[in-house]
PyMOL Python script that loads the backbone (N, CA, C, O; Angstrom):
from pymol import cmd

cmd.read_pdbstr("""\
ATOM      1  N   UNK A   1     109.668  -0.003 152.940  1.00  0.00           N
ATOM      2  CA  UNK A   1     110.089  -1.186 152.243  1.00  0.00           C
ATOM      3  C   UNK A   1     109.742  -1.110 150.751  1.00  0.00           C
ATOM      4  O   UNK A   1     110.529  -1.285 149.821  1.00  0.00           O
ATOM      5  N   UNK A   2     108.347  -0.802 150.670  1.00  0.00           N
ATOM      6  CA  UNK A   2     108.380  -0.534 149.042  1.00  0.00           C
ATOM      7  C   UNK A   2     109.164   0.864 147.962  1.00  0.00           C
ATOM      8  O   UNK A   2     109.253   1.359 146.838  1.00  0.00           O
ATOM      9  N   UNK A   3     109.429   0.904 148.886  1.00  0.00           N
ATOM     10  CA  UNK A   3     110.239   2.276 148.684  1.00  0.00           C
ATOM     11  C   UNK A   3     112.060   1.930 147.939  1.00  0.00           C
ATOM     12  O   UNK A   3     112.859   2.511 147.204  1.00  0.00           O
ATOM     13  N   UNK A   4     111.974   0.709 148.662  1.00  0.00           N
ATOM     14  CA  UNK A   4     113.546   0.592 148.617  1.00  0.00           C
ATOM     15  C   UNK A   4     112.958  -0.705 147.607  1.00  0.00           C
ATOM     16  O   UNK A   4     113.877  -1.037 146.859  1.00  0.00           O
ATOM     17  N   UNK A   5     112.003  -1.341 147.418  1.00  0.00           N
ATOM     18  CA  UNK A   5     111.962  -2.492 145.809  1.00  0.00           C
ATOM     19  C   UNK A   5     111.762  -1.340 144.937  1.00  0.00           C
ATOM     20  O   UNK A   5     112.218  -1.453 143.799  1.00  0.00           O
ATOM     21  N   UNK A   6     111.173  -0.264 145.243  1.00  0.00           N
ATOM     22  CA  UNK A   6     111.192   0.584 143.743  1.00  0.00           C
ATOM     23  C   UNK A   6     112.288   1.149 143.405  1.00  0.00           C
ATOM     24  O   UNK A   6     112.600   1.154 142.214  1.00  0.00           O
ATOM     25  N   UNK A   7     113.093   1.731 144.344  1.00  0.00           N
ATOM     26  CA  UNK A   7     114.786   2.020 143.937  1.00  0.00           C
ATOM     27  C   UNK A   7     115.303   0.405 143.473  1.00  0.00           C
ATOM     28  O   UNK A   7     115.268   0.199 142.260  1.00  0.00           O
ATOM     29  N   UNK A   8     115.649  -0.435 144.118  1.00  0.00           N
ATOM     30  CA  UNK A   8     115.908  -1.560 143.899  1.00  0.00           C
ATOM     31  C   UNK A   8     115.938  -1.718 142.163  1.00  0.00           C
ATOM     32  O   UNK A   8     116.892  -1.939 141.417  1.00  0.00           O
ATOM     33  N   UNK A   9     114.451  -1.503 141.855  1.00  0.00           N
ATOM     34  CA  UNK A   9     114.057  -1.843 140.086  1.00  0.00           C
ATOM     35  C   UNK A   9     114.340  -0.987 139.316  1.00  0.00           C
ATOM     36  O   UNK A   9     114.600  -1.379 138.179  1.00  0.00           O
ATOM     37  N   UNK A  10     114.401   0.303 139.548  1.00  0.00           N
ATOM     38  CA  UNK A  10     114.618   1.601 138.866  1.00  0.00           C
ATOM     39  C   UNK A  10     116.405   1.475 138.384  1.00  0.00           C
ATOM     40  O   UNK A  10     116.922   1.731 137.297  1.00  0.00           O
ATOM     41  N   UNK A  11     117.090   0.936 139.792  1.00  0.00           N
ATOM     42  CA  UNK A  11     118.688   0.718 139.528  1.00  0.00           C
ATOM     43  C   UNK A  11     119.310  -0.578 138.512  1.00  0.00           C
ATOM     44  O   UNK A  11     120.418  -0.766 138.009  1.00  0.00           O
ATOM     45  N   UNK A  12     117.814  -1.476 138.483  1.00  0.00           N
ATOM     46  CA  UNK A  12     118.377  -2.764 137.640  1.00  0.00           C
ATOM     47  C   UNK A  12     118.176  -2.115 136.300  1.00  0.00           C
ATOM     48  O   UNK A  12     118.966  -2.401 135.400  1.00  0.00           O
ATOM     49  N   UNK A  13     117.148  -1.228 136.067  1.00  0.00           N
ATOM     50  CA  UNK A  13     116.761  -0.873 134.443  1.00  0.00           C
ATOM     51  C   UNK A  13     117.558  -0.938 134.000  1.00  0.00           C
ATOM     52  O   UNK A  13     117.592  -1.802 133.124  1.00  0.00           O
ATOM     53  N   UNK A  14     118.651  -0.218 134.199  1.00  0.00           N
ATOM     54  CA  UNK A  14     119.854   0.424 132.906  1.00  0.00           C
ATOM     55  C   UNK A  14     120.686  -1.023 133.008  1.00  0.00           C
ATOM     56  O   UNK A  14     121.596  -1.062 132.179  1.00  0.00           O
ATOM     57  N   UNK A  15     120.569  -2.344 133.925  1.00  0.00           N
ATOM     58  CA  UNK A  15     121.523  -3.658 133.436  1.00  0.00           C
ATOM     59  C   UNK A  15     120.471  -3.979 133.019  1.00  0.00           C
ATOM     60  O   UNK A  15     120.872  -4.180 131.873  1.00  0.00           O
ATOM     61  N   UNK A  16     118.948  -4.313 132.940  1.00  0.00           N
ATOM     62  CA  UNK A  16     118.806  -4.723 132.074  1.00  0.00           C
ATOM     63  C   UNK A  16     118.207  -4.496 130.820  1.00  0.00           C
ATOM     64  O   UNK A  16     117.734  -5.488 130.264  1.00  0.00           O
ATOM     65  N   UNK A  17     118.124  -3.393 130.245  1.00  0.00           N
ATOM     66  CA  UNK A  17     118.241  -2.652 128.819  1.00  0.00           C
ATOM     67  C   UNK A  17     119.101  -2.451 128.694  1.00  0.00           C
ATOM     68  O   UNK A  17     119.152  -1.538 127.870  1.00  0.00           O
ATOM     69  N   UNK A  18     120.568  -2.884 129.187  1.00  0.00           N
ATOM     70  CA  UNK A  18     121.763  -3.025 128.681  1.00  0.00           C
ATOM     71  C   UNK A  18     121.950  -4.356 127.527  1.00  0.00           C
ATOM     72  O   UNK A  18     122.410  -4.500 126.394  1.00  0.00           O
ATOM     73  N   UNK A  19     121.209  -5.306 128.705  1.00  0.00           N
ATOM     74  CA  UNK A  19     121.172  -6.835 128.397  1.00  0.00           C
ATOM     75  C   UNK A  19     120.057  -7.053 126.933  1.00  0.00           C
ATOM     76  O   UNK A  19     120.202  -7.784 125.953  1.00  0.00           O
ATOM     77  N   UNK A  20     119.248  -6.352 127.194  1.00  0.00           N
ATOM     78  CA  UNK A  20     118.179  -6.782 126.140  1.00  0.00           C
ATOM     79  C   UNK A  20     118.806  -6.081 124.792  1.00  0.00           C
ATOM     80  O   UNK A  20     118.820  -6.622 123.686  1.00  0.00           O
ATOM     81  N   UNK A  21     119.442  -4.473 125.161  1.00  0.00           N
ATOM     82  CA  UNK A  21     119.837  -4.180 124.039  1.00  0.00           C
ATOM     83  C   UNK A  21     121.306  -5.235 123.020  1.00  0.00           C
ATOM     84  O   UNK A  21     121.472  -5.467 121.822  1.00  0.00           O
ATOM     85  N   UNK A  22     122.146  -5.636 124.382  1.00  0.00           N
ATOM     86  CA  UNK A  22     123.390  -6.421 123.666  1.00  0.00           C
ATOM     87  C   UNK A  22     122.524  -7.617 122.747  1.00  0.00           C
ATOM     88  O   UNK A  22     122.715  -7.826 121.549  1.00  0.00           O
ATOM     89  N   UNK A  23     121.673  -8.234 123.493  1.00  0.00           N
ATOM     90  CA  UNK A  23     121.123  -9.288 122.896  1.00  0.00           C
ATOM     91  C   UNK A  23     120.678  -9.487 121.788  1.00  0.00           C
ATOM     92  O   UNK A  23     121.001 -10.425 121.059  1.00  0.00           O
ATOM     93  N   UNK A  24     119.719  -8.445 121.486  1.00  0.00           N
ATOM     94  CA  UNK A  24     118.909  -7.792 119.663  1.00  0.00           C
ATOM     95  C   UNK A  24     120.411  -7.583 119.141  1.00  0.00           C
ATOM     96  O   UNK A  24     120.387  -7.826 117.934  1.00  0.00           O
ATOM     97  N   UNK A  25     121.563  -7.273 119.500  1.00  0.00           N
ATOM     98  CA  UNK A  25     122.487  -6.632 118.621  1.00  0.00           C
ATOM     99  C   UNK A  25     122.687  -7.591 118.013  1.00  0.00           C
ATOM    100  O   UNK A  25     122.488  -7.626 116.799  1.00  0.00           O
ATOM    101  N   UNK A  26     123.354  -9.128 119.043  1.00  0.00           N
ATOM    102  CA  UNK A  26     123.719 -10.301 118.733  1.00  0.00           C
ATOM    103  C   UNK A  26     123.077 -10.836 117.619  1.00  0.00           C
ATOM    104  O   UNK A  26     123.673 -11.296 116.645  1.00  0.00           O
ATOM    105  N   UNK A  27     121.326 -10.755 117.811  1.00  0.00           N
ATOM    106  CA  UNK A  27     120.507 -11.241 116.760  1.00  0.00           C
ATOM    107  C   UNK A  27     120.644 -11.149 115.179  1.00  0.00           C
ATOM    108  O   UNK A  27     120.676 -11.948 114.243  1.00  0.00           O
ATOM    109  N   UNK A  28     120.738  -9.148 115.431  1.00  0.00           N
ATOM    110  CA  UNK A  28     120.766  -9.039 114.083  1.00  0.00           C
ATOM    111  C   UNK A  28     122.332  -9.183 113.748  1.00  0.00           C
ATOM    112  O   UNK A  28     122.681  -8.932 112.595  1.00  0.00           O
ATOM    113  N   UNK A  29     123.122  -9.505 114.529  1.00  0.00           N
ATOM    114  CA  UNK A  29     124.683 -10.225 114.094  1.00  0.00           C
ATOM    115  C   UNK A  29     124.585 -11.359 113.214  1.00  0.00           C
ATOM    116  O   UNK A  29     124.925 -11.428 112.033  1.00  0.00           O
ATOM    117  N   UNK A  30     123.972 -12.413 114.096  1.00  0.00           N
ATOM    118  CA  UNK A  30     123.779 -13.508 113.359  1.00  0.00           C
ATOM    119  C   UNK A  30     122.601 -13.579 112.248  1.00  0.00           C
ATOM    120  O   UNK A  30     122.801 -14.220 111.216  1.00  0.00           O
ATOM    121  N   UNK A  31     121.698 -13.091 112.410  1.00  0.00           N
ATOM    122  CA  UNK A  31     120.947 -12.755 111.229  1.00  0.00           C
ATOM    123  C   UNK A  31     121.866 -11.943 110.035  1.00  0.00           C
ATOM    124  O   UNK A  31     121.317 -11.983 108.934  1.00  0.00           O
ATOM    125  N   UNK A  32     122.769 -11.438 110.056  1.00  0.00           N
ATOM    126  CA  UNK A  32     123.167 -10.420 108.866  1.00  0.00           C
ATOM    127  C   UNK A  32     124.318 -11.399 108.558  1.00  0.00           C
ATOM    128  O   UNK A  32     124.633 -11.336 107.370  1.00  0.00           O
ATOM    129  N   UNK A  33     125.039 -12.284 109.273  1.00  0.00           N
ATOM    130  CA  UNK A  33     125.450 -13.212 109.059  1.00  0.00           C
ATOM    131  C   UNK A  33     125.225 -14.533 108.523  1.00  0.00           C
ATOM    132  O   UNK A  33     126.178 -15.237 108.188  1.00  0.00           O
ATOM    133  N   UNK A  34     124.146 -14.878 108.431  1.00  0.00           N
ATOM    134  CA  UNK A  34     123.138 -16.348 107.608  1.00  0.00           C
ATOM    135  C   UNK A  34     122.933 -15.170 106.168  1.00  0.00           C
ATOM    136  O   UNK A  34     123.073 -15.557 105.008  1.00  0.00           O
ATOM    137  N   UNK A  35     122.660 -14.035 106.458  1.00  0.00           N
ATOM    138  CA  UNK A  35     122.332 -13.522 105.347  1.00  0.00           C
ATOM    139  C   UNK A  35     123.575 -13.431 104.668  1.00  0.00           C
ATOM    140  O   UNK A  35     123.464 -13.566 103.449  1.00  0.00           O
ATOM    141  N   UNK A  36     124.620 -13.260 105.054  1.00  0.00           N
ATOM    142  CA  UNK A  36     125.769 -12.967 104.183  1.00  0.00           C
ATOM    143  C   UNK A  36     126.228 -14.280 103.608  1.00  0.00           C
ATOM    144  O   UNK A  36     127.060 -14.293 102.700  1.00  0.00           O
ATOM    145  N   UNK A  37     125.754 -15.299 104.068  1.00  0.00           N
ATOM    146  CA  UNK A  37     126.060 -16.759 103.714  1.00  0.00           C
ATOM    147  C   UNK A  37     125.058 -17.582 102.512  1.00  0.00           C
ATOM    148  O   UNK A  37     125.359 -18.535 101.794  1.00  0.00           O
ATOM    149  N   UNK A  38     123.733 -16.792 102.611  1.00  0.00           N
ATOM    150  CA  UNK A  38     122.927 -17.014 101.860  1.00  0.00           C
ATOM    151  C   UNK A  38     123.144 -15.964 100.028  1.00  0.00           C
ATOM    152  O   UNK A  38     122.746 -16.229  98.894  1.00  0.00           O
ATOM    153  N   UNK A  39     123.981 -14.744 100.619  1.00  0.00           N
ATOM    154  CA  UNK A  39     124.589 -14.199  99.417  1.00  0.00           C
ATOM    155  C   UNK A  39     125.371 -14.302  98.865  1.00  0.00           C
ATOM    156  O   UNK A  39     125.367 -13.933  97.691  1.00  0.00           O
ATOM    157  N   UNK A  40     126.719 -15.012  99.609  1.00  0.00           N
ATOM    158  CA  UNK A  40     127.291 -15.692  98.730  1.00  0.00           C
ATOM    159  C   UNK A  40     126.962 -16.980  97.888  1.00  0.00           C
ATOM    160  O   UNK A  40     127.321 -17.148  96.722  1.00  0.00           O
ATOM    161  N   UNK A  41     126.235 -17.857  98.635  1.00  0.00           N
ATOM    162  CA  UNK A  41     125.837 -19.049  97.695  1.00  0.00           C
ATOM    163  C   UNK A  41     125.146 -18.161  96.668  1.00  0.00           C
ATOM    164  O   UNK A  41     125.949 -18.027  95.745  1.00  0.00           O
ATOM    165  N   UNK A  42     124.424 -17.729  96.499  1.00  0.00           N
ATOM    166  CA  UNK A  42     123.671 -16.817  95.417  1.00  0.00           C
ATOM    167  C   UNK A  42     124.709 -16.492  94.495  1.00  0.00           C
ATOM    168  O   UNK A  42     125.112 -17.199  93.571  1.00  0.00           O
ATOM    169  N   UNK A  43     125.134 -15.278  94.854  1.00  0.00           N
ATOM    170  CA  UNK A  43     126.645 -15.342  94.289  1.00  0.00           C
ATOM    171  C   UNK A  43     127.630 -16.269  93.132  1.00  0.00           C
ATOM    172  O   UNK A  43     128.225 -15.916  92.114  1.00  0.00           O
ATOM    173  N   UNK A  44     127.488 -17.559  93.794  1.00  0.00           N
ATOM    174  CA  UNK A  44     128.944 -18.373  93.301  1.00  0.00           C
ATOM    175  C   UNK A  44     127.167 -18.658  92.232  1.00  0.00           C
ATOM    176  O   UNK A  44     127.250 -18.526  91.011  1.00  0.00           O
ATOM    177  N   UNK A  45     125.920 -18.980  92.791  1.00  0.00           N
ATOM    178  CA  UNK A  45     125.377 -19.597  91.433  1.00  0.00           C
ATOM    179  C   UNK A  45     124.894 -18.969  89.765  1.00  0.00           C
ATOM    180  O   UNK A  45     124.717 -19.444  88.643  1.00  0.00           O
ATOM    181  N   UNK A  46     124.805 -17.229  90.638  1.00  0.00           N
ATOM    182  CA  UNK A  46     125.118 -16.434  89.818  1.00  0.00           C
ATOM    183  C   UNK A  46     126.375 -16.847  88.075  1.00  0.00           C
ATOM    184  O   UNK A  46     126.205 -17.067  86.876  1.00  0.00           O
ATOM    185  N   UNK A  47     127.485 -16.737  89.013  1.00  0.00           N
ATOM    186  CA  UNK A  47     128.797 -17.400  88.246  1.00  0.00           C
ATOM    187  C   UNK A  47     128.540 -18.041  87.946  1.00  0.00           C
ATOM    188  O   UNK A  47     128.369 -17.774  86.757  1.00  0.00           O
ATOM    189  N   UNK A  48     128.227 -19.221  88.147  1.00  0.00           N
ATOM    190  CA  UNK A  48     128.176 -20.546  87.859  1.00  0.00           C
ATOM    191  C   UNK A  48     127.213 -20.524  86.938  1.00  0.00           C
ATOM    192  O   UNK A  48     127.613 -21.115  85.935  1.00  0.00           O
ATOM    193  N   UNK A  49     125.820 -19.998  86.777  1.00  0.00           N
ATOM    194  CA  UNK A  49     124.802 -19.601  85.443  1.00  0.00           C
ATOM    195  C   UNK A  49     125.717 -18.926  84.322  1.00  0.00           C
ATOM    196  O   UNK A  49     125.749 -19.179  83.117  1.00  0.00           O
ATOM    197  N   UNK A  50     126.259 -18.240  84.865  1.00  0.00           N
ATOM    198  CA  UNK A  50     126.669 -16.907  83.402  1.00  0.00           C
ATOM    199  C   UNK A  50     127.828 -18.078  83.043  1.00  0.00           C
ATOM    200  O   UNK A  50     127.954 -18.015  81.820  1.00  0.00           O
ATOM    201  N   UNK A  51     128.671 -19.050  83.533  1.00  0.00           N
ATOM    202  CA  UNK A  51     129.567 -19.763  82.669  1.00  0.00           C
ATOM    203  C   UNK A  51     128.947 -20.647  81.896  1.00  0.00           C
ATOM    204  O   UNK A  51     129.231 -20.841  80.714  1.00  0.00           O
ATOM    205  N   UNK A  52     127.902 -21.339  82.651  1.00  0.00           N
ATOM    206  CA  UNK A  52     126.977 -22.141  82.077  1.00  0.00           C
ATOM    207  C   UNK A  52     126.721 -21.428  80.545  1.00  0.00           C
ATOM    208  O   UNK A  52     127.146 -21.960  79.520  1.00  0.00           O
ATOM    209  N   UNK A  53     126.104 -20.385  80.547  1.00  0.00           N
ATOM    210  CA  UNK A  53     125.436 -19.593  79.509  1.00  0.00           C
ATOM    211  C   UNK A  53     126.434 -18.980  78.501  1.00  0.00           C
ATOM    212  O   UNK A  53     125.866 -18.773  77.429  1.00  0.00           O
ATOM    213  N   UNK A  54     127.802 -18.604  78.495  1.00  0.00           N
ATOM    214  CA  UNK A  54     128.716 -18.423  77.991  1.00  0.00           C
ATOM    215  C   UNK A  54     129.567 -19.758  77.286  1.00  0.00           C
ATOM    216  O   UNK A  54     130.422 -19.637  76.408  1.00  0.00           O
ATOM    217  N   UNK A  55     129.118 -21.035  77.890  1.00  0.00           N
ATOM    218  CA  UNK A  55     129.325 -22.241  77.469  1.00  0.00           C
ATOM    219  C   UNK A  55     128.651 -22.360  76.458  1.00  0.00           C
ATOM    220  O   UNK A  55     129.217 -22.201  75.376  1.00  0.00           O
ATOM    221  N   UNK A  56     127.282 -22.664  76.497  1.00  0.00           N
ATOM    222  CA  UNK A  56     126.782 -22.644  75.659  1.00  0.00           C
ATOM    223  C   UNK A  56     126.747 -21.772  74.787  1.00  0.00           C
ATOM    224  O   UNK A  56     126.515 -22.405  73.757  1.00  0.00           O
ATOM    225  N   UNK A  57     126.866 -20.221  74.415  1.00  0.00           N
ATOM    226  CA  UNK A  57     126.814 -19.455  73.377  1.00  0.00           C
ATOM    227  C   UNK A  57     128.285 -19.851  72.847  1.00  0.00           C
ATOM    228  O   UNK A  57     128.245 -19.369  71.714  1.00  0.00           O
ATOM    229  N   UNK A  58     129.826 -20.561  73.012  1.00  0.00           N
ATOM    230  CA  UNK A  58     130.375 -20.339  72.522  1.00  0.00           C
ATOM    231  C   UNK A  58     129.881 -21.938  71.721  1.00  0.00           C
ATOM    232  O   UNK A  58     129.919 -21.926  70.490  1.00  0.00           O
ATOM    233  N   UNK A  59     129.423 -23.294  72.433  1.00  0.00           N
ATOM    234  CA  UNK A  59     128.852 -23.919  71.243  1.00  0.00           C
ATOM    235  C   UNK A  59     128.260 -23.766  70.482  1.00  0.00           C
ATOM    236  O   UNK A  59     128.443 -24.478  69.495  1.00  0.00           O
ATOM    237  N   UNK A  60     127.197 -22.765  70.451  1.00  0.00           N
ATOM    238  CA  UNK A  60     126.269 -22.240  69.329  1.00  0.00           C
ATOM    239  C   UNK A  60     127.124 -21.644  68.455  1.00  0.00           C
ATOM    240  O   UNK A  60     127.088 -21.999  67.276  1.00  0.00           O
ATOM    241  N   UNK A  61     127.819 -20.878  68.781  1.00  0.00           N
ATOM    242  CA  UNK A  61     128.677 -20.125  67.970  1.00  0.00           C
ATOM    243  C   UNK A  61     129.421 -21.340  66.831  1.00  0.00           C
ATOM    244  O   UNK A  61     129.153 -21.517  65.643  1.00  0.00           O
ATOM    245  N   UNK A  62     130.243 -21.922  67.544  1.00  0.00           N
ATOM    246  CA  UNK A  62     131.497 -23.244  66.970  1.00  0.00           C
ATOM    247  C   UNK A  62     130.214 -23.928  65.925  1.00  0.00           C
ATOM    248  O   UNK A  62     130.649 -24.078  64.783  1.00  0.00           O
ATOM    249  N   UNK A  63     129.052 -24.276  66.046  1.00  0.00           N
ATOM    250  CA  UNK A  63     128.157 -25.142  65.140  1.00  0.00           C
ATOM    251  C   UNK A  63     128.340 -24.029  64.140  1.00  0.00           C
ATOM    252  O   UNK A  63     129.154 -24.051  63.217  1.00  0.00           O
ATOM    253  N   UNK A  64     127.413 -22.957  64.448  1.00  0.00           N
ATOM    254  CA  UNK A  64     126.653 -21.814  63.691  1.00  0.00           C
ATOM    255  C   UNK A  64     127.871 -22.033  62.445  1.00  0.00           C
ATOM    256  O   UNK A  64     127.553 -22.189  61.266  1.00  0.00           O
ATOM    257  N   UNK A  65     129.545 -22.012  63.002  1.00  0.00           N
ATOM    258  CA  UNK A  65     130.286 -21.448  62.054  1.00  0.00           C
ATOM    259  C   UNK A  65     130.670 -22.851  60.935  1.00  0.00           C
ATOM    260  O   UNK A  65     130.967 -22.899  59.741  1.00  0.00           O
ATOM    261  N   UNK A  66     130.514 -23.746  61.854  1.00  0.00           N
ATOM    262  CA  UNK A  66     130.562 -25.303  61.145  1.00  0.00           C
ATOM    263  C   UNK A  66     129.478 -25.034  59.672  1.00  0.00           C
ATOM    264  O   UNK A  66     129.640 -24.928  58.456  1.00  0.00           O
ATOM    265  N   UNK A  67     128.147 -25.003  60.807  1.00  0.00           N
ATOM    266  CA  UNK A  67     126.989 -25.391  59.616  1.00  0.00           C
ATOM    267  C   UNK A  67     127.272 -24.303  58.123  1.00  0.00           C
ATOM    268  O   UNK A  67     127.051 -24.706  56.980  1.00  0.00           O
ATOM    269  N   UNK A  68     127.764 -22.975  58.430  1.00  0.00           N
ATOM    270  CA  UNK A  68     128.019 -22.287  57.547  1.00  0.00           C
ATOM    271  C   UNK A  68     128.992 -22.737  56.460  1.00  0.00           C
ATOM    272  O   UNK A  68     128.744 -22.543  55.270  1.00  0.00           O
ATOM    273  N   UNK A  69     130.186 -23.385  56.916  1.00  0.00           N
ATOM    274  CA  UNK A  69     131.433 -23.909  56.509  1.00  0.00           C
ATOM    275  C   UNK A  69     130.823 -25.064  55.285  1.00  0.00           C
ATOM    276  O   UNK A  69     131.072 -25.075  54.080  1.00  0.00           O
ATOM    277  N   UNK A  70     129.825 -26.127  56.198  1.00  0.00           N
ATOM    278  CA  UNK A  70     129.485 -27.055  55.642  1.00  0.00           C
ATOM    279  C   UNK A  70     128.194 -26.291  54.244  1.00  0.00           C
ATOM    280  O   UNK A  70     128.046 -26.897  53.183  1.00  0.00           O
ATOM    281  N   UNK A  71     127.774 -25.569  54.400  1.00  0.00           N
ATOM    282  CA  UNK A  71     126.570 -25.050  53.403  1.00  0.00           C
ATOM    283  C   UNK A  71     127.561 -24.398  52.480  1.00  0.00           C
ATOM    284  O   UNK A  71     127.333 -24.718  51.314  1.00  0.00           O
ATOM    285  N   UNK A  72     128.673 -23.518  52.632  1.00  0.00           N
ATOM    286  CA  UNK A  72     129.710 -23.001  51.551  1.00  0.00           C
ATOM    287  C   UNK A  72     129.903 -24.196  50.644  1.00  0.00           C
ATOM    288  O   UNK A  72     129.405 -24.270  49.521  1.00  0.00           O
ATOM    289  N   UNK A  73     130.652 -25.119  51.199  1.00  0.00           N
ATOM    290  CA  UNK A  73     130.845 -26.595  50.509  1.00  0.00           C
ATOM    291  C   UNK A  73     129.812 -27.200  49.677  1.00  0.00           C
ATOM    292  O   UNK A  73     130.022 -27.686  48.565  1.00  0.00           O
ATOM    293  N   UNK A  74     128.479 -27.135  50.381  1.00  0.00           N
ATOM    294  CA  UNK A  74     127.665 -27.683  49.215  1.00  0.00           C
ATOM    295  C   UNK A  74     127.441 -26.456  47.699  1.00  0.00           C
ATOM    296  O   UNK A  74     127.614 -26.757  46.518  1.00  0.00           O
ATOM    297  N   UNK A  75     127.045 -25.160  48.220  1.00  0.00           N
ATOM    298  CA  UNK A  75     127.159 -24.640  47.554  1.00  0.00           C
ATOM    299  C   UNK A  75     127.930 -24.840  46.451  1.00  0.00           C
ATOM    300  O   UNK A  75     127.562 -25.186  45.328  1.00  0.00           O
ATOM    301  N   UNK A  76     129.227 -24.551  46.922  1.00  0.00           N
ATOM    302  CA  UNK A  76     130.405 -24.734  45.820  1.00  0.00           C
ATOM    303  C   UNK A  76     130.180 -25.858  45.056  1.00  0.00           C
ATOM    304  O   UNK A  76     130.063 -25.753  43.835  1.00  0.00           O
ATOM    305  N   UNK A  77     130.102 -26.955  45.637  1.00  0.00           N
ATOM    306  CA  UNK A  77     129.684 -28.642  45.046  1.00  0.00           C
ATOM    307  C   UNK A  77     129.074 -28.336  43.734  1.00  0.00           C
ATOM    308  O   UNK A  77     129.587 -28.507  42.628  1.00  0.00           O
ATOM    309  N   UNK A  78     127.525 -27.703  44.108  1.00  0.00           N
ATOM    310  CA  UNK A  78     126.410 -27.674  43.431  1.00  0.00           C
ATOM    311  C   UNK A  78     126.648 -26.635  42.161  1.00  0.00           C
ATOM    312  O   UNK A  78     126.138 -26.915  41.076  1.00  0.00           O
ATOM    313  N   UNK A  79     127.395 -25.490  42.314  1.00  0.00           N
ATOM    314  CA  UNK A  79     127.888 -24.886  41.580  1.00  0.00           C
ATOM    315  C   UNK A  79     128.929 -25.134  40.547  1.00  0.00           C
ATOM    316  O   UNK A  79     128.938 -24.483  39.502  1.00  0.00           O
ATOM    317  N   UNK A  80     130.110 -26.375  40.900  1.00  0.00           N
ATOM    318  CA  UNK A  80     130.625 -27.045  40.106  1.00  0.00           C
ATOM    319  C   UNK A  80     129.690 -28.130  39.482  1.00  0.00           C
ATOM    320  O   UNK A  80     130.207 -28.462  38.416  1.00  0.00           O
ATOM    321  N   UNK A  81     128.757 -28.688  39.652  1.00  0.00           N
ATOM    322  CA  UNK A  81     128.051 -29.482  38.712  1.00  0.00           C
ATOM    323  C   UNK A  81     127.153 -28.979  38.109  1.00  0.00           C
ATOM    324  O   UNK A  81     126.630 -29.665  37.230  1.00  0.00           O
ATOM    325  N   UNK A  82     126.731 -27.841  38.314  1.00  0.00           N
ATOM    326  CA  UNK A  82     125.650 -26.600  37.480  1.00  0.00           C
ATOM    327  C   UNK A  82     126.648 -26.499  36.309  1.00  0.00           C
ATOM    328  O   UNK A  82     126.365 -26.838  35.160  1.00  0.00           O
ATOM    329  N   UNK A  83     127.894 -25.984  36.713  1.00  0.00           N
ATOM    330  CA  UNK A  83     128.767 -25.644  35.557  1.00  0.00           C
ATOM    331  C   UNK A  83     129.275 -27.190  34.633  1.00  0.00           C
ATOM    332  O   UNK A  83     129.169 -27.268  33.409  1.00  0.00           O
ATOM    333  N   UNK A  84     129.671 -28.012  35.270  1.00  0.00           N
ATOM    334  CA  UNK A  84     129.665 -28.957  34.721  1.00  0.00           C
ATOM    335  C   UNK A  84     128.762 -29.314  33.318  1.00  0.00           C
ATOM    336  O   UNK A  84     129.105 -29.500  32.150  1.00  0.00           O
ATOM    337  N   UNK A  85     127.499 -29.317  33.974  1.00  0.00           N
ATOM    338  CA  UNK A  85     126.432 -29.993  33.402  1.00  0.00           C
ATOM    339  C   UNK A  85     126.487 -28.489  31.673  1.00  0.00           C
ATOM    340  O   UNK A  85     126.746 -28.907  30.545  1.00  0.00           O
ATOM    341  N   UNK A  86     126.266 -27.304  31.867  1.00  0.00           N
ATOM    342  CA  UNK A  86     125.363 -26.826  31.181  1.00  0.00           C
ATOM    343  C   UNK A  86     126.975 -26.596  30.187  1.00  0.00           C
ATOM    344  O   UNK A  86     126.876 -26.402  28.976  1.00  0.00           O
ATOM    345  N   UNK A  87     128.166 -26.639  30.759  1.00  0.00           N
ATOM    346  CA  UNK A  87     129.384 -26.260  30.017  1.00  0.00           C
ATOM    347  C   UNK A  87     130.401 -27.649  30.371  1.00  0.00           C
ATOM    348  O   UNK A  87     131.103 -27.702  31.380  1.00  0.00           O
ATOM    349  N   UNK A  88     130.311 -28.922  29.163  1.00  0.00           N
ATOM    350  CA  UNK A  88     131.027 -29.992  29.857  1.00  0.00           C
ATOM    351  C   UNK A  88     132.351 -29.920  29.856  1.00  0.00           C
ATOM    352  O   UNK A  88     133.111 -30.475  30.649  1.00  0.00           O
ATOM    353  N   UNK A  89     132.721 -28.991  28.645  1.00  0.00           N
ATOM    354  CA  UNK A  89     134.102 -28.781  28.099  1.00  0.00           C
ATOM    355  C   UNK A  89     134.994 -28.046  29.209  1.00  0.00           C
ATOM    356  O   UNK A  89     136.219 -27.992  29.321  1.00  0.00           O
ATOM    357  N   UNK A  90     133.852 -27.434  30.080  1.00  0.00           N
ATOM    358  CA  UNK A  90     134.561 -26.061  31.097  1.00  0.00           C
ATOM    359  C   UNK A  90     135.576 -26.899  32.517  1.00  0.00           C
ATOM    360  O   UNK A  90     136.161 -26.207  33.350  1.00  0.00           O
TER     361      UNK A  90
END
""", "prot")
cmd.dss("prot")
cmd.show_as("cartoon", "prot")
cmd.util.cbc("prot")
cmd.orient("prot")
């Protein structure tokens, strides 16, 4: 009798390290799957930073070229009343 539970168990091994192996497969299925879900959100925020940051450098830029625009102008201003002043006739 014990003879035939040890065949008995010896014949289930291979169903069930069949079973345990399908099962871990499943795991790391769905594990590589949350992970692939967790890389895309990463991903889109990735994008979503670098537009952010490209937003802003093109406002820095648009001022930078303003404030320059606006300092030419005074310049010039200040330069017509320099000349003014020291040459009134000019």
């Amino acid at each position: 009798m014990a003879e035939q539970q040890k065949n008995s168990q010896v014949q289930q091994f291979p169903v069930e390290w069949t079973r345990i192996v399908s099962d871990q497969v499943g795991r790391v299925e769905a594990g590589l799957g949350e992970l692939a879900k967790l890389e895309s959100k990463t991903m889109a925020q990735a994008v979503s930073g670098l537009e952010e940051s490209a937003r802003y450098a093109r406002e820095s830029l648009a001022f930078a070229e303003k404030a320059s625009a606006e300092w030419r102008k005074l310049v010039l201003d200040a330069t017509r009343r320099a000349a003014a002043f020291f040459a009134p006739g000019a």
